[in-house]
C-alpha positions in Angstrom: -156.4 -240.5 81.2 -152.8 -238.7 81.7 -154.9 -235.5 81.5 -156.5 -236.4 84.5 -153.6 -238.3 86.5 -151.6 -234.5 85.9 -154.6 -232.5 87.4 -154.7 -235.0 90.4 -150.6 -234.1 90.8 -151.7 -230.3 90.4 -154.3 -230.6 93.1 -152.0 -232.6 95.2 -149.7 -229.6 95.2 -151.5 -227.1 95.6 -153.1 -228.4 99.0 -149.5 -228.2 100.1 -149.3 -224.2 99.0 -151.8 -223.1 101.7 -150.9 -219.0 100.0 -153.3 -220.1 97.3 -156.6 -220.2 96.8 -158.0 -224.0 96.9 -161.2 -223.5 94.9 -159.3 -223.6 91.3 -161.8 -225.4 88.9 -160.8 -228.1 87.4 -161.3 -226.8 84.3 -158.9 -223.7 84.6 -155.8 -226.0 85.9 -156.4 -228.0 82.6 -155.6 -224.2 81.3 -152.6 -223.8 83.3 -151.4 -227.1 81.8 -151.9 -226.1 78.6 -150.3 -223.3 78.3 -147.0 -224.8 79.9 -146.9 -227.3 77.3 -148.6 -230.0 80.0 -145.2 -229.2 81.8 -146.6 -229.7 85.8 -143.3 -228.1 86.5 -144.0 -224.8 84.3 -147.7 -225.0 85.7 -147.0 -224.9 89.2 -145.1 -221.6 88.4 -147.6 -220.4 85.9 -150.8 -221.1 88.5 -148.5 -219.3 91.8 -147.3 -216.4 89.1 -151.0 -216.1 88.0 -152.5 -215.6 91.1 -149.6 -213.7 92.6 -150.1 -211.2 90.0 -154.0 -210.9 90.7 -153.6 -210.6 94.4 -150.9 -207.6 93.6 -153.3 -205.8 91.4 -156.4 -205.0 93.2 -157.3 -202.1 90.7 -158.0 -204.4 88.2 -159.1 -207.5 89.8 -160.8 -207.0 93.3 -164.3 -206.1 93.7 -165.5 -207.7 90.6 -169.6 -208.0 91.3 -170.6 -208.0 87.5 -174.0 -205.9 88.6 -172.2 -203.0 90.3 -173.3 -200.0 88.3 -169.8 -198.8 87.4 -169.0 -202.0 85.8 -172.1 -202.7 84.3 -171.8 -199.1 82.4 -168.2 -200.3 81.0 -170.2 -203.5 79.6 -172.9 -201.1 77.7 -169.7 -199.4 75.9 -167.3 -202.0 75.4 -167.8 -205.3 73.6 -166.1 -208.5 74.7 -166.9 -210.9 72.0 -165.8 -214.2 71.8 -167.2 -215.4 68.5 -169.1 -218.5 67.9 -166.7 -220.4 65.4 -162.7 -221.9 66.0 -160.3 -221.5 63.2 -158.2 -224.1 63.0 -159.2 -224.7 66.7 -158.2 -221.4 67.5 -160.6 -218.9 69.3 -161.4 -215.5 67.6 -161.9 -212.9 70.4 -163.2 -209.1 69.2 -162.5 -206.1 71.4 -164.2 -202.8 70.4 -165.3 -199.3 72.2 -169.1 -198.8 71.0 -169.3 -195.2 72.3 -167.4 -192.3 71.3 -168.6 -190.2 73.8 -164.6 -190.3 76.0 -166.7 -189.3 79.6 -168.3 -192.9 79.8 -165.0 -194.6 79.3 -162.9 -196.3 82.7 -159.6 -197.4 81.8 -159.5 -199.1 84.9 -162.5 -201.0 84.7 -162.0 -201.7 80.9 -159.0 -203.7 82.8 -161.3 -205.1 85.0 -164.6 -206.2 83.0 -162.0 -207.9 80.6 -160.8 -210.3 83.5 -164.4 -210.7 84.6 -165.2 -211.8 80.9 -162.3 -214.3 80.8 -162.5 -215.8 83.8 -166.2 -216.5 82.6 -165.3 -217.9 78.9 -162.6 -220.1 80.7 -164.1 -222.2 82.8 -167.8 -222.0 80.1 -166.5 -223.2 77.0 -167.2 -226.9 76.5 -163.0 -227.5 75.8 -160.3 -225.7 75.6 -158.8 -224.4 71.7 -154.9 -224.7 70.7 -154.7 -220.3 70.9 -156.1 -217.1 70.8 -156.5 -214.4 68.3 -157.6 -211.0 69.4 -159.0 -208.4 66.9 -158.8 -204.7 68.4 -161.6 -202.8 66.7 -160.3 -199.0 67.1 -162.8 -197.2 65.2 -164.3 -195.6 68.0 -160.3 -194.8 69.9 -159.2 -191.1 70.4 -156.4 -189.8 71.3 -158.9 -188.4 74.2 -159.1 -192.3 75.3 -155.4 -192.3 75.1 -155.1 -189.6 77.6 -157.5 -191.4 80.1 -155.0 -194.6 80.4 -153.5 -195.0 83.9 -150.1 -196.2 83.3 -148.8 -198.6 86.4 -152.7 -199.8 85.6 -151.5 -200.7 82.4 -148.2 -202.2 82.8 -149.7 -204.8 85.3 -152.4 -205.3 82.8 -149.6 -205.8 80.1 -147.2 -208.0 82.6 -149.8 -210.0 83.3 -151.6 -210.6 79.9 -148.0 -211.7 78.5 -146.6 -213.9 81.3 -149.2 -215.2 83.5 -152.5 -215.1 81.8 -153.1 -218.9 80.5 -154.1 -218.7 76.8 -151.9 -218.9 74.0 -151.8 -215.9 71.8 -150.8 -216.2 68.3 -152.0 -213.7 66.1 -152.9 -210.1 67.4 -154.7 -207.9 65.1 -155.7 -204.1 65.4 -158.5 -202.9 63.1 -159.3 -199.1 62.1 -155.8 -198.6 63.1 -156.2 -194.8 63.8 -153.8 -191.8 62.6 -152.3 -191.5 66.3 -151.1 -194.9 65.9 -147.4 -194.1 66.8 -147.8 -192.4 69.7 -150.3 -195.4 71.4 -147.4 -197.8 70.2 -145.0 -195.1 72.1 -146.6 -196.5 75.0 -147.5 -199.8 74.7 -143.6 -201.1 72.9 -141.7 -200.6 76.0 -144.7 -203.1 77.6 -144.7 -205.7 75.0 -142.1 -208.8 74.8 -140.1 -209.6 71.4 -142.8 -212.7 70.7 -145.6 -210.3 71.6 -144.6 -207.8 69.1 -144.0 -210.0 66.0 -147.7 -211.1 66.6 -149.1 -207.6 65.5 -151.2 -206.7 62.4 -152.1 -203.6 61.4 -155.3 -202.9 59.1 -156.4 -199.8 57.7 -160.2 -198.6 58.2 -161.9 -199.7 54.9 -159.3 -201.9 54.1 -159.8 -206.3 53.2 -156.4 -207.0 54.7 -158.0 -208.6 57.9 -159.3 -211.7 55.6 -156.2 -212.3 54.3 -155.7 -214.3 57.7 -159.0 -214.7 59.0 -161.7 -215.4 56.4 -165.2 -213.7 56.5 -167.1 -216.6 57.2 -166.1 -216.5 61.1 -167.0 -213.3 61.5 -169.6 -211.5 62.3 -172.4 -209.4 60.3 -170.8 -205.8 61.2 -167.3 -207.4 59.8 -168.4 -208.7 56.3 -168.9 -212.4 58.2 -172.2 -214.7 58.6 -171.0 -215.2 62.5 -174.5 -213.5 63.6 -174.8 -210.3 65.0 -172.4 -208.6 67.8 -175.4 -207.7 69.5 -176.6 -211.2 70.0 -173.2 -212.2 70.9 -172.7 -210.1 73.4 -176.1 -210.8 74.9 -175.2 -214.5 75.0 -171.7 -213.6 77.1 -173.8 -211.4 79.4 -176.0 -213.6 80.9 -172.8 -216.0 80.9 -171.2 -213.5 83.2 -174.3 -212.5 85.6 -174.8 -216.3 86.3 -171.1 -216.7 87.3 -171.3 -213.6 89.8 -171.1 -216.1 92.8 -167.6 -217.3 91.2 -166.2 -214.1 89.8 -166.4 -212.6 93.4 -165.7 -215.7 95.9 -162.2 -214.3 97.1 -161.7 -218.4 98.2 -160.9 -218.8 94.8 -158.9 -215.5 93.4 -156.5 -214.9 96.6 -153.5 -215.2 97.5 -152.7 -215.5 101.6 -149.3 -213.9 101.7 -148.7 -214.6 105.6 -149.0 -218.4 104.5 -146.2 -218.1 101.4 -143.0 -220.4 102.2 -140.4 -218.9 103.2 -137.9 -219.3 100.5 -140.8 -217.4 98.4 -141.5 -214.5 100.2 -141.2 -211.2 99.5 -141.6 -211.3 95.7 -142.9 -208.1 94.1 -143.9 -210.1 90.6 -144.8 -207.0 88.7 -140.5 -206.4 89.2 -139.9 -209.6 87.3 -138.2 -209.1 84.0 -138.3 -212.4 81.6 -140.7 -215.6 81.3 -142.1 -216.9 84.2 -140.4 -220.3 83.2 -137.4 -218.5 85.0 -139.2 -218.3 88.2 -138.8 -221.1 90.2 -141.5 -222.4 92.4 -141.3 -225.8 94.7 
């Protein structure tokens, strides 16, 4: 199968970039491929960008144990749910805060336990859907949670979600869109790329405006849907997560070895790179 003659090329490369980690699954460099429209050009630069990116942001995505205490509390207040059914082949992923209370809430390691849960959907789910679509459930945001955001935390959060993370986005919805609305967008605009931002969707608490692209059926109870409950989602992803510890924190396959970076590529600070990482060019 050509799928399988471009990973061979992929791992055929990457034994000759001795910076980066050798223990990619299989799985996750179909993923690259993918989302460089099964360029091997564009996925070499997306897989050295990726994990260039990772090894220059060890706030969010070193010491990643899923059982530490401190991460395991961010898991009891936020829900990472990716729910059971495809749309269209596309994955519908829900993002909410369960707790109001502001003093249990980590920005950082709301940064962190996100990675941790997709690193774990990507290399679980049975075969890889044509694109994401994230729901951001607000109802529980305050301008109090606002105020705990660490901004150069964010901005590599946001550089890398946009240019280096390999899922294709194509609808981004925020639900319970709160009255301080403006002044989060104040902050997260100057992040965002053109294509990002024509993505958004606002919806108003109480308001139906959210099945006027995705209908109830795939979603869950708590959303007017027959998808199950969140709780028993979540549950299912959890376990998910504790039985990949051993992968989530085996550095073998997360970092990068900058003393071993060619030449002609040192010295890149990626979080200074303005544009697509289809400008970046990578032998």
């Amino acid at each position: 199968m050509e799928g399988d003659a471009d990973i061979v090329i992929l791992r055929e490369w990457l034994m000759k970039q001795t910076h980066l980690p050798q223990k990619i699954e299989d799985k996750l460099l179909q993923r690259y491929l993918q989302a460089s429209n099964n360029s091997i050009e564009l996925a070499k630069n997306l897989i050295d960008l990726s994990f260039t990116l990772r090894s220059q942001a060890p706030e969010i995505f070193a010491e990643r144990d899923p059982t530490q205490s401190s991460l395991q509390s961010t898991f009891e207040i936020i829900d990472y749910l990716l729910l059971p059914q495809r749309l269209n082949n596309i994955n519908i992923f829900l993002y909410r805060i369960t707790s109001n209370d502001v003093d249990k809430y980590d920005f950082i390691n709301g940064c962190k336990a996100f990675f941790i849960f997709s690193d774990t959907r990507m290399i679980e789910e049975e075969d890889i859907s044509d694109g994401e679509i994230p729901l951001f459930d607000m109802k529980n945001f305050s301008v109090k949670h606002l105020t705990k955001i660490v901004l150069p935390v964010l901005r590599k959060y946001m550089v890398y979600t946009q240019e280096a993370h390999p899922m294709n986005l194509k609808q981004i919805h925020l639900l319970n869109v709160p009255p301080f609305l403006d002044r989060m967008m104040m902050l997260l605009k100057p992040l965002m790329n053109s294509e990002v931002s024509k993505m958004l969707h606002f919806h108003s608490p109480n308001s139906e405006t959210l099945f006027d692209y995705i209908p109830r059926d795939f979603l869950p109870e708590e959303y007017g849907g027959t998808k199950g409950k969140c709780a028993d989602i979540k549950k299912y992803w959890s376990e998910k997560i504790i039985k990949r510890r051993d992968y989530l924190i085996d550095d073998a396959r997360w970092i990068v070895d900058e003393s071993k970076r060619p030449a002609e590529n040192k010295g890149k600070q990626m979080y200074s790179v303005q544009g697509s990482f289809k400008t970046l060019s990578i032998d």
